[in-house]
N, C-alpha and C positions, 0 to 999 in steps of 0.2 A: 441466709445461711447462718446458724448459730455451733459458735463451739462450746459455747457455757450451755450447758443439757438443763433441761428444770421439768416440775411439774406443779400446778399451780392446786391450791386448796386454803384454806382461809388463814388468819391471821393471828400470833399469839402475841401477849404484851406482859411487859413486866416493867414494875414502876422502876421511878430514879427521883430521889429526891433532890432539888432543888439546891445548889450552894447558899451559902449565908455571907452577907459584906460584913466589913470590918471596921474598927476608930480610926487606928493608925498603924505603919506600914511600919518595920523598925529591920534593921541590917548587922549583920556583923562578921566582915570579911576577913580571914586568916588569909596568910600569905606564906610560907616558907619557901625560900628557896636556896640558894647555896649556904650549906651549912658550914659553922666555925670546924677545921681541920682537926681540931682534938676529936671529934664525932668521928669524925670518918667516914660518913655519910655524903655523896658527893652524884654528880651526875646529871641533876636538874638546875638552872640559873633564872630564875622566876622573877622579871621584873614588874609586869605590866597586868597580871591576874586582877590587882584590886584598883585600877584607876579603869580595866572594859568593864568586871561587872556594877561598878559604882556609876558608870556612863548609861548600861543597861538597866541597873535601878531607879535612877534618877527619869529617862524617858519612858519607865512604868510607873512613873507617881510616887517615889519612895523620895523623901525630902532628905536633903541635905542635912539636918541635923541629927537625923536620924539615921543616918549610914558610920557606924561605924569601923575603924578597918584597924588589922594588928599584923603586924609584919617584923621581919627582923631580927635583931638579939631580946629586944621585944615577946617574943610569938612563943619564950619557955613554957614550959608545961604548966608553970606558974602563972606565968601570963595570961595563957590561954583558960584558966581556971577564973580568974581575977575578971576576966571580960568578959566569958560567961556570966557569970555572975551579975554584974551589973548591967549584961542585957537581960537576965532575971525580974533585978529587981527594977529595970523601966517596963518591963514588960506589962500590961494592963488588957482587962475583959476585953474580948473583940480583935486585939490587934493581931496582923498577919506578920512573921517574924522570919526572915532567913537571915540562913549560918550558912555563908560559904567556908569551904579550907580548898587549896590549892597547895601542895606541900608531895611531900613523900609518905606512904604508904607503907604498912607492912603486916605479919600474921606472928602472933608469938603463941605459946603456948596456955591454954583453957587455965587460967584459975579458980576457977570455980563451980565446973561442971556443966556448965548452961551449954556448952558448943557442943553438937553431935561431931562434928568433926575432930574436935578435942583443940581447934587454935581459934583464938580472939583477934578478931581485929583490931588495927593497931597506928593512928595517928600518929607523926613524927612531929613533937615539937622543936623548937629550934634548942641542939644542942645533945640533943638525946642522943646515946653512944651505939653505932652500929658492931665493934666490938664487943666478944664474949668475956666475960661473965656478964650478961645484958642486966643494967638497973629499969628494971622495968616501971619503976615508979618514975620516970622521966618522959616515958611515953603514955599518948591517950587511949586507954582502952573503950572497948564499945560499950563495958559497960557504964565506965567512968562518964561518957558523952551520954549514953544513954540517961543517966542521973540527970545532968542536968535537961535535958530534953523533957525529961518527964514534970522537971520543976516549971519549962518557961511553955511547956504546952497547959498545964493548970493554972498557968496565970491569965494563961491566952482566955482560957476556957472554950468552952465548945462550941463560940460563936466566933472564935477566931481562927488561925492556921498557921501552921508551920511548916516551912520548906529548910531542908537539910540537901545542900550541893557539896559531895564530895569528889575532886577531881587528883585521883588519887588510885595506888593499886592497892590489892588486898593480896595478894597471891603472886609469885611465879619465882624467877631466879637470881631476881636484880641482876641482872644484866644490864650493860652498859655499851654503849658507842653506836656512829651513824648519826642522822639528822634529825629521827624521832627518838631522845630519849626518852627509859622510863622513872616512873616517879615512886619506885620501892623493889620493896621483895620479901623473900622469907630472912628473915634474924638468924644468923649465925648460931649453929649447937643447937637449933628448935628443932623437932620432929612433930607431925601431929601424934597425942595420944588419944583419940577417942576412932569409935568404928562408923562413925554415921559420914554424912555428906552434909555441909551445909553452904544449900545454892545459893542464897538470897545475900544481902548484904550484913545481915545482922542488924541493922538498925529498928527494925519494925518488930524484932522477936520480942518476948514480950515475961519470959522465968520471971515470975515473983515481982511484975512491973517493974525490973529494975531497968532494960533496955528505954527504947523510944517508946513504947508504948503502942498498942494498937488501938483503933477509933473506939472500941466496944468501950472503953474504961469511961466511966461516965465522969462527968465535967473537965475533960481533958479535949485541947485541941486537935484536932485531924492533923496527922503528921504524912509530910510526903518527903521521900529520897529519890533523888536522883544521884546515883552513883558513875564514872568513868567508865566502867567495865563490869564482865562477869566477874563473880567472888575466883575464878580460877585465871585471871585473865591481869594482865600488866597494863596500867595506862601510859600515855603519851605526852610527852611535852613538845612544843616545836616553835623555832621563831619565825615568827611572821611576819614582814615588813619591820623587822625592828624590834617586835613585840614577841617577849621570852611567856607563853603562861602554857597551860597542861590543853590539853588538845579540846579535851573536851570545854576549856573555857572559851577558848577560839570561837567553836562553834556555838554554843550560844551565846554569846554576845552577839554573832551577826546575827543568826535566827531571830533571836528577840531585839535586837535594833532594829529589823525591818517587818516584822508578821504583829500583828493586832494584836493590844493586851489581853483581847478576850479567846487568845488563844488556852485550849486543855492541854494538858498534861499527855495523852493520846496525840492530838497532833504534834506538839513537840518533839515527843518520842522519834514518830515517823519523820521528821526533818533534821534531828539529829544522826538517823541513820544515813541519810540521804550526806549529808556535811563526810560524816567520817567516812564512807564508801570516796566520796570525791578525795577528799584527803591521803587515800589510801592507806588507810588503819583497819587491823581486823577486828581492834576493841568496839564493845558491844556494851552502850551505854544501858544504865535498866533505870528503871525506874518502881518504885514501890507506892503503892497507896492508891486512890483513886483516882484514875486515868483518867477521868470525865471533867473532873475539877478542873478548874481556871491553874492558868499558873502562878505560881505566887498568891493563894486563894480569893482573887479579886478583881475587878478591873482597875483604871486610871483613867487621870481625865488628860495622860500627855496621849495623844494621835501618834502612833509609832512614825516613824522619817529615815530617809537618809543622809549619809554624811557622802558627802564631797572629798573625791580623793582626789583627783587633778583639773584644771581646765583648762580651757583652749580658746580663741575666740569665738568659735563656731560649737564648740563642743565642752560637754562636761562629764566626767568619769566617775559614778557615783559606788562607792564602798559598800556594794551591793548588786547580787544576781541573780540567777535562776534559783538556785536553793533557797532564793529568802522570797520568790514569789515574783519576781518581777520579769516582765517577758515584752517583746517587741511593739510597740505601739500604742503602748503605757503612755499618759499621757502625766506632764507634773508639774511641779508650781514650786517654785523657789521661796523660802521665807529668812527674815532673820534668826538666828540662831537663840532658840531659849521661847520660839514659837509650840503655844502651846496646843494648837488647832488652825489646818487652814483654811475657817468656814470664813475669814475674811479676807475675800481677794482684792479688797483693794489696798492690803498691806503687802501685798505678792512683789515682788521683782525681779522674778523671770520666771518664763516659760518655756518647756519642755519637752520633747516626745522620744521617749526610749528605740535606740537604730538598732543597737547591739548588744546581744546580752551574752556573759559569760558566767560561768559558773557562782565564781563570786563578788563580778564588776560588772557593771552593766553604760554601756557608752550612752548618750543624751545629746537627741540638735535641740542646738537655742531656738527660740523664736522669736527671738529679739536680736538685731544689731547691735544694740548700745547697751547691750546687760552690765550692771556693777561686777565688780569682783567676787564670784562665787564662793571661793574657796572657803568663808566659813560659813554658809548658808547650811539649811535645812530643807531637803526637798520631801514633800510631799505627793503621794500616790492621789489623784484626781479624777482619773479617767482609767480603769481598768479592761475596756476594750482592747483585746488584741489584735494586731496585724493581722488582715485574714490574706491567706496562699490559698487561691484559687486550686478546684481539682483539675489537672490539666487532663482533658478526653481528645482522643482524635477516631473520626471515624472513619471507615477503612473497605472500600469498595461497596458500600452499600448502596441499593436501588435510589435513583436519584429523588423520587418523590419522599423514599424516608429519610433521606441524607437531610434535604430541605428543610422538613417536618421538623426534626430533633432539632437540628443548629436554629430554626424560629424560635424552637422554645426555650431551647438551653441560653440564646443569644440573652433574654432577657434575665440574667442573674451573675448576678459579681460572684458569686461560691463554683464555679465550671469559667474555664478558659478554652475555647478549641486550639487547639497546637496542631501542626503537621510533625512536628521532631519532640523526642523526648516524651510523650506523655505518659503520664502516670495509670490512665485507663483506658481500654479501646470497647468500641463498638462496630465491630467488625461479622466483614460475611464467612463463613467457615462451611465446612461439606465439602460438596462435589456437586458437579452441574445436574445432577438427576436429584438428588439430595441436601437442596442449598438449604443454609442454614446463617443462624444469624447469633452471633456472642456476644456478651458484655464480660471483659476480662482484664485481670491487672496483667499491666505491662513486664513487671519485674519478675513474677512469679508463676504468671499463667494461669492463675486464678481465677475459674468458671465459676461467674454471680448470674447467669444465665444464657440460657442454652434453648432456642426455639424453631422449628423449623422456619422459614424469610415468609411463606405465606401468613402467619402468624403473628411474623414482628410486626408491634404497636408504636408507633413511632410517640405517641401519648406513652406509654405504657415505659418505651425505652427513656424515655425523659425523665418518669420519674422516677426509674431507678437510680438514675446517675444522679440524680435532685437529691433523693433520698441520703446516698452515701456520702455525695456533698457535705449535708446539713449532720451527717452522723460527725463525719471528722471536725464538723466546725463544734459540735457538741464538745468533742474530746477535750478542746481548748478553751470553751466556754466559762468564765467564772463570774458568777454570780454574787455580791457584796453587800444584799441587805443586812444590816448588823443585829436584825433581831430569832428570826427563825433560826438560828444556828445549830445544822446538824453533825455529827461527829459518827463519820463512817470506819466501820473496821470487820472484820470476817474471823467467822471460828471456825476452823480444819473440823471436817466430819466423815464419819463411814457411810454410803451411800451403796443401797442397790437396788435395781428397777426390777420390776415385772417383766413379762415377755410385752406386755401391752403398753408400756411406756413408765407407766407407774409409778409409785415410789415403794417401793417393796420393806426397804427396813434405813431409817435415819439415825445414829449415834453423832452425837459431839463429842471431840475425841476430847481428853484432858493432859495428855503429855503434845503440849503445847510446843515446849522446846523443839523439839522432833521437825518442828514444819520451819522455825526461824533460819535464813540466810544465815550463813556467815560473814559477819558483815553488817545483817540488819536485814528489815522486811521479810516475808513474807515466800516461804518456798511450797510448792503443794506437787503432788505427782497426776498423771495421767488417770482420772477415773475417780479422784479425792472428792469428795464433796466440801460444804462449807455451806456456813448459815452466814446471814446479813446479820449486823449486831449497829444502831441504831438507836445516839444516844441524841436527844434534843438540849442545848445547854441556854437556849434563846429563851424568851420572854413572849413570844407571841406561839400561834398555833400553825402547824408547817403541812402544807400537804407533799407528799412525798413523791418518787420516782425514781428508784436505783436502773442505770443503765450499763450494760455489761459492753467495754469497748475488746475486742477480738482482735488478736493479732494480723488479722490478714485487714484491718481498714473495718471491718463491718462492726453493726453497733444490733445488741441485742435488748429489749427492754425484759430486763427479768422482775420491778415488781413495780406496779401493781402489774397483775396477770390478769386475763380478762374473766369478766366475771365480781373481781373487785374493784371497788367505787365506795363513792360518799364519802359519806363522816370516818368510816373504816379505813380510808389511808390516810388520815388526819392527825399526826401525833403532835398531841398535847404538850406545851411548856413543860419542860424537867421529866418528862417519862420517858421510856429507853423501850425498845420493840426488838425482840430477837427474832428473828425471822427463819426456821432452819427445816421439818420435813414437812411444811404448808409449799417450800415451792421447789423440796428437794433438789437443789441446785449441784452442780460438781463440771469438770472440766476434761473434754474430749482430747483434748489435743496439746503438744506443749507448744510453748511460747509465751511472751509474755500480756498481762491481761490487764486493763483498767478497770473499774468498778467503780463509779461514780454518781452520788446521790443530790438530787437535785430538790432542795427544800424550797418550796413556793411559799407565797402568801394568798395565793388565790389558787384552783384546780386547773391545771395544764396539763393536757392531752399529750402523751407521750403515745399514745396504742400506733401510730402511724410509724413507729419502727421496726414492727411486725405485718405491715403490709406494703405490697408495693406502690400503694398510689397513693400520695399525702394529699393531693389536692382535692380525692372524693369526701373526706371527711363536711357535715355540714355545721351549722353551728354559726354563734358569734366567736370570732377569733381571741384567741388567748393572747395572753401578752407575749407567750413565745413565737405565736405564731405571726404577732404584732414586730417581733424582733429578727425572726427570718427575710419576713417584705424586706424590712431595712435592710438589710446586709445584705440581701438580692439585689436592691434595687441602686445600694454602692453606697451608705449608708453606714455609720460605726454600730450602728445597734447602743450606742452606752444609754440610750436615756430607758432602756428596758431592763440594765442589768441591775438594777436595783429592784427585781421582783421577786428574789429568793436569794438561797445563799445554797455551796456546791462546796464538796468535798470528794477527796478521794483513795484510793489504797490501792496500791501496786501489786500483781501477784504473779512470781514468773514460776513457772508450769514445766517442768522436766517429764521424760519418758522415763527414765529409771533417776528416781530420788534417792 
C-alpha cells in the first residue's frame, strides 16, 4: 500500500559544481549585549555568544590565533570598523573568513534608494542611541557592512569563502519581557518610505556592488548569510544553563558541536529548524547563498565530539541529543580533551553505549568500572548502530498448521517479537464461518495490509509480509556513515495531474516556495501536491542511489529507481545534482506525516523488494544490505555494514486543507 502516488519514466540531470578548499580559516566575533543606559537600548544580557561560537570554531579547525572576538564598550561602531578592517587586511587568496555579530538589531530609514521597502537594515553597535532624533552614523548599515564584505571577499578571492552569522532582528516592535527576549526592533520616528517588499536579508543584494555582493562578480568570494529570522520576524535570546546568547547561537553551537564538518549549509538549515521548533520559537532562521556548500566553506581535520555535562559512577550525561543525531545504542569512546581524532583506541579511557536520549542530552552506561573522571573528556561517536525495537505481531485464531508455519519462520529473526498483549500488528482470522478469511492489520489503527480469503493464506507469503514491514521500519532508523558518497536530499512543491490511466498528465515546479514552508521551519504540502526529488552529491566518490518514501501508516514505498531504471543511469557522479520531478510524477494521497529518505551506496543495492511481497524470491549474490539484514535477524548490530553508503532525509507533513 503506497500513499506517495508516482509514475515512473526516465531520468533528468543538471550539474553542480564541486566546492573549492582553502589556506586558512580566519573569525571575527561581535558581541553586544547590555548596553551603556545613555543608549537606552535595553533588553538583551549577552554573555556567552563568543566563548560557544569560539568553542564551535575551534572543534571545525579554525585556530586559535585566528579567531578573533570584540565585545563590550569595545564593540563602538568605531570599533566594529577598526576590526573589520584588520580582518581585511589579514585576510589572503583562499582563505574561509566568518563575521559572527550577536547584538541588537534594527530597520531605519533607506538612504539611498537601494531598499524596495524604503528601510535598511541596521547593526546596533555598542552605544548607539535608540532615542529620536536617531544619529545614524552610530549604527551599522547594510550598506556599510556590505562594503566591507565586498572588500574581505576580494581578498578571499574566488577560491575562498565567506560566512556572515547574524543573530539578530531586522524588523518588528521591539518589544520586550518573558524568558525569550528579543534582540531589536523598528527605531523610534522611522516609517518605511518606499512601495516594494524586501524579503530577503539584504546582505546578498547586490545595487552598484555596494552590498555583499553576489557569487556572479568575478574574483570575489562566494558569500553565504545565515540570518536569526525572516526580514519581518524578531529574534530571540534565552539563557541556558547559565549561558545569556541569541537563540539562534544556542542552536548552532550544539548542531555543530555534534554533526560532521562536512556538514552543507541545506542540512544545517533543516536542524536548525528542528532546534527552534524544540525551543519553541516561531523565528525562522534563513539562510542565503548556496545551500549545497559545506559550512564554513570547508572541512577540518577536528572529528566533531561531545562534551560531558554530568557523571555518575555507572553513568555519564553528555551535552548532547536527538537534534544533534544521536539516538539509543550509539556506541562511544571517551578521549582526552583537545583529542583530535578517535582513530587511536588505545589512547581511549572509557567506554560507552547511549541508554537514553533526550532532545538535547543524551544519558551514556559506562563499560568500565574503574573509568577516570569524565567530566572533562571528549566523547566520540563510534558505533552508529541503533537499538533495534522489535515489531511485536501476535497471531490470532489462525488454523494451527499456519499458526505453526509463520511463528517457525518469524521465530528466526531479532526485527518480529511474538507477543500475546500489546502488539503492534496482528495476523488474525476475520469473516464468518462460511466466509473465513485471514488479515494482516495494525493494532492501533485497524489498518488492512492484507486481506485474503484462510484458503489462500500463505503462511510463506504471511511471513514475508510482516519480514518485509519489519525491515521497512528498521530502514526508517537506518543511518549509513560512509564519509565519502555524500548525498544531500530535499523536495521542490509541484502541480501534478494524472490521466484517467494513472499517468502523469501535466508536471509544474511551483516557484512561490514560501507558501509550502511550516511555521516554524520544514516542510508543509497539501493533499494531492506533487513534489520532485532534488539531489545534491557533495562526496568525492560515485553514489548509486535509492530514495524510499516512509508512510505514515508504518509502510515504506520505494519511489526511485522505478522499475525499468538500472545501471550507470542511477549512478550519480561526484559534485553533480539530479532533479528528479515529471519522470516519476510523484505527490501525496493522504495527510499525515512523511519521511523521504535517500540511500547513497558505494556499490548497487537492490531496494525493488519494497514493492513486492516476497524479499526472499529475489536471486542473485547478496548485497551488502542484504548482507546487513541476515545480521540484525540473526541478533547481530549490523555496524560492520553501515559503512556502505551514506543516508539523509527530509520531513514532510501533509494537511487535508493547507
Amino acid at each position: 500500500m503506497s500513499l506517495i502516488r508516482h509514475f515512473s519514466r526516465a531520468l533528468m540531470l543538471y550539474s553542480l559544481s564541486p566546492t573549492v578548499g582553502a589556506a586558512e580559516q580566519r573569525a571575527l566575533l561581535i558581541e553586544i549585549g547590555e548596553q551603556p543606559a545613555e543608549s537606552t537600548w535595553h533588553g538583551a544580557v549577552l554573555d556567552a555568544a563568543i566563548p560557544m561560537m569560539r568553542d564551535t570554531l575551534r572543534q571545525h579547525g579554525f585556530r586559535a590565533k585566528h579567531i578573533q572576538d570584540l565585545s563590550g564598550p569595545e564593540a563602538t561602531r568605531a570599533g566594529m570598523d577598526r576590526a573589520l578592517g584588520e580582518l581585511n587586511a589579514a585576510t589572503e587568496p583562499g582563505d574561509r573568513v566568518v563575521l559572527f555579530y550577536n547584538g541588537h538589531g534594527a530597520r531605519g530609514p533607506d538612504d539611498n534608494g537601494d531598499e524596495p521597502d524604503g528601510m535598511d537594515e541596521l547593526l546596533v553597535p555598542y552605544g548607539a542611541p535608540w532615542t529620536a532624533p536617531v544619529d545614524f552614523d552610530q549604527y551599522m548599515r547594510d550598506d556599510d557592512l556590505g562594503e566591507w564584505l565586498r572588500r574581505i571577499r576580494t581578498a578571499a578571492g574566488s577560491a575562498g569563502h565567506v560566512t556572515v552569522i547574524l543573530d539578530a532582528c531586522y524588523s518588528g516592535t521591539g518589544a520586550r519581557g518573558g524568558e525569550a527576549q528579543v534582540l531589536g526592533g523598528m527605531l523610534p520616528g522611522t516609517e518605511p518610505n518606499g512601495t516594494g517588499q524586501d524579503r530577503a536579508s539584504g546582505w546578498l543584494e547586490t545595487p552598484s556592488g555596494a552590498r555583499g555582493g553576489s557569487s556572479d562578480e568575478a574574483g570575489l568570494a562566494p558569500l553565504t548569510v545565515l540570518s536569526a529570522a525572516r526580514h519581518d520576524q524578531q529574534a530571540q535570546w534565552q539563557r541556558v544553563d547559565e549561558a545569556s546568547a541569541g537563540l539562534l547561537t544556542h542552536a548552532l553551537s550544539r548542531i555543530l558541536a555534534a554533526n560532521n564538518s562536512d556538514m552543507s549549509w541545506r542540512g544545517l538549515r533543516d536542524r536548525l529548524e528542528v532546534v527552534m521548533r524544540e525551543a519553541g520559537s516561531r523565528q525562522v532562521p534563513q539562510i542565503e547563498g548556496d545551500l549545497n556548500r559545506l559550512v564554513f566553506g570547508g572541512t577540518s581535520g577536528q572529528v566533531p565530539f561531545f562534551r560531558v555535562k554530568t557523571t555518575s559512577d555507572e553513568e555519564v550525561v553528555l551535552a548532547g541529543g536527538a537534534v544533534h543525531g544521536l539516538a539509543a545504542g550509539f556506541r562511544l569512546v571517551f578521549f582526552p580533551s583537545g583529542t583530535a581524532s578517535p582513530e587511536d583506541l588505545s589512547a581511549a579511557i572509557a567506554s560507552a553505549v547511549v541508554v537514553e536520549v533526550g532532545p538535547f542530552t543524551a544519558t551514556t552506561r559506562l563499560e568500565q568500572t574503574d573509568a577516570p573522571d569524565l567530566i572533562n573528556a571528549w566523547a566520540f561517536v563510534t558505533d552508529r548502530t541503533t537499538a533495534i525495537a522489535p515489531l511485536r505481531l501476535a497471531l490470532v485464531e489462525l488454523p494451527a498448521e499456519i499458526d505453526a508455519s509463520v511463528r517457525g519462520q518469524l521465530g528466526r529473526t531479532a526485527l518480529v517479537e511474538m507477543v500475546e498483549a500489546e502488539p503492534e500488528w496482528l495476523a488474525t482470522a476475520s469473516g464468518n464461518r462460511r466466509n473465513p478469511r485471514m488479515q494482516i492489520k495494525a493494532n492501533a489503527d485497524e489498518l488492512v495490509l492484507m486481506d485474503v480469503p484462510m484458503v489462500d493464506a500463505d503462511p510463506r507469503l504471511i511471513a514475508d509480509v510482516i519480514r518485509n514491514l519489519a525491515r521497512s521500519r528498521y530502514l526508517r532508523t537506518l543511518q549509513l556513515d560512509h564519509p565519502s558518497p555524500r548525498i544531500d536530499l530535499d523536495i521542490a512543491p509541484a502541480d501534478v495531474a494524472y490521466a484517467d490511466d494513472g499517468s502523469c498528465q501535466s508536471f509544474q515546479l511551483r516557484t512561490d516556495l514560501e507558501a509550502f514552508l511550516r511555521e516554524g521551519g520544514g516542510w508543509q504540502l497539501g493533499v494531492g501536491d506533487g513534489f520532485a526529488l532534488d539531489l545534491a552529491h557533495l562526496g568525492s566518490i560515485p553514489a548509486w542511489l535509492a530514495v524510499v518514501g516512509f508512510n505514515p501508516d508504518g509502510t515504506a514505498v520505494l519511489l526511485y529507481p522505478r522499475p525499468g531504471v538500472h545501471g550507470e543511469s542511477i549512478r550519480l557522479p561526484a559534485g553533480d545534482r539530479w532533479t528528479v520531478g515529471k519522470e516519476l510524477c510523484l505527490s501525496f494521497d493522504e495527510p499525515g506525516t512523511y519521511m523521504l529518505k535517500v540511500f547513497a551506496t558505494t556499490e548497487h543495492v537492490d531496494f525493488t523488494w519494497l514493492d513486492t511481497d516476497i524479499f526472499s524470491a529475489r536471486g542473485g549474490t547478496p548485497s551488502a544490505l542484504d548482507l546487513l539484514f541476515q545480521d540484525i535477524e540473526a541478533g547481530g548490530r549490523g555496524s560492520v555494514y553501515t559503512g556502505i553508503g551514506h543516508t539523509d532525509e527530509v520531513i514532510i507533513e501533509v494537511v487535508a486543507d493547507p
